[in-house]
N, C-alpha and C positions, 0 to 999 in steps of 0.2 A: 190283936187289934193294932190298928196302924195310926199313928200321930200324926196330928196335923196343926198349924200356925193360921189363925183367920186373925188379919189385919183386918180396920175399920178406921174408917175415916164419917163424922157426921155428915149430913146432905143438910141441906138448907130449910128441908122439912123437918128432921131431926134437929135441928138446932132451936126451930123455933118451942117444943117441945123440949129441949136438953133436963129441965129441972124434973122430967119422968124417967129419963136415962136408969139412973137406982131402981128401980121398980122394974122397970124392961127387963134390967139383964137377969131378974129372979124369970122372969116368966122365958128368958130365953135360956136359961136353961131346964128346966121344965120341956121345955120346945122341943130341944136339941133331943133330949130324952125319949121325945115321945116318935123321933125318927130314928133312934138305937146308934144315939150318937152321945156320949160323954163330955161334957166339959169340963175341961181337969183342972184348967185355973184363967181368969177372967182378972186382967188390968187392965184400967184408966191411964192414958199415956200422954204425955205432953209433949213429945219429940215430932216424928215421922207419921206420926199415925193416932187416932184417937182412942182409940182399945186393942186390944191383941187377946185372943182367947186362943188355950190350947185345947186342942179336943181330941179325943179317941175313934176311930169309926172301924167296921168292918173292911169297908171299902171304899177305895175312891170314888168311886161313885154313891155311897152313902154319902159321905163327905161333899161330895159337892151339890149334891142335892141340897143337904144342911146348907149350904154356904150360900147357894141359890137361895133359898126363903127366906132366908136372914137382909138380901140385899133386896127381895120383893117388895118387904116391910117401909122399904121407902127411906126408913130413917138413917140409912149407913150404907156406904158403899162397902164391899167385902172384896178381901182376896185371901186364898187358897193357898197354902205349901206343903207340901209332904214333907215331913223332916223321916229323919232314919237314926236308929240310935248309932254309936260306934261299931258296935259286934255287925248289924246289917249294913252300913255301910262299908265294912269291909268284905263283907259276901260280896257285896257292891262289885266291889275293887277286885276282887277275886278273881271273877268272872270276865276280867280286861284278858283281851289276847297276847 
């Protein structure tokens, strides 16, 4: 399974709404689930961003499917990162000419 980082920032529909936010993110994982994608850990964030979830997927394109619905939803804009652990990111590295 491949890791991924979904950043979220609230939209202005989302905000007016924010006091369901608790509630949403049960159902959005559930969500994530029912497209064979894992959420491995969900924070609330005050910095850069307003949530950051880590999730698991087959594929990048599972993943970004997920990441698509989640931004359709209205209430959060998303973005997408593939992370790599150390061992694969040095396969990574490997593979330089």
């Amino acid at each position: 399974m491949n890791t991924y980082f979904i950043t979220e920032d609230v939209t202005r529909e989302g905000m007016m709404s924010i006091d369901e936010a608790p509630e949403r993110a049960k159902g959005v994982v559930a969500f994530a689930a029912s497209m064979n994608v894992t959420v491995e850990e969900f924070y609330y964030c005050i910095a850069n961003f307003d949530f950051v979830m880590k999730v698991t997927a087959e594929d990048d394109e599972t993943a970004a499917a997920f990441c698509m619905a989640v931004r359709r939803t209205g209430n959060v804009t998303a973005k997408l990162t593939r992370a790599f652990t150390p061992d694969e990111w040095g396969a990574i590295v490997a593979k330089l000419p």
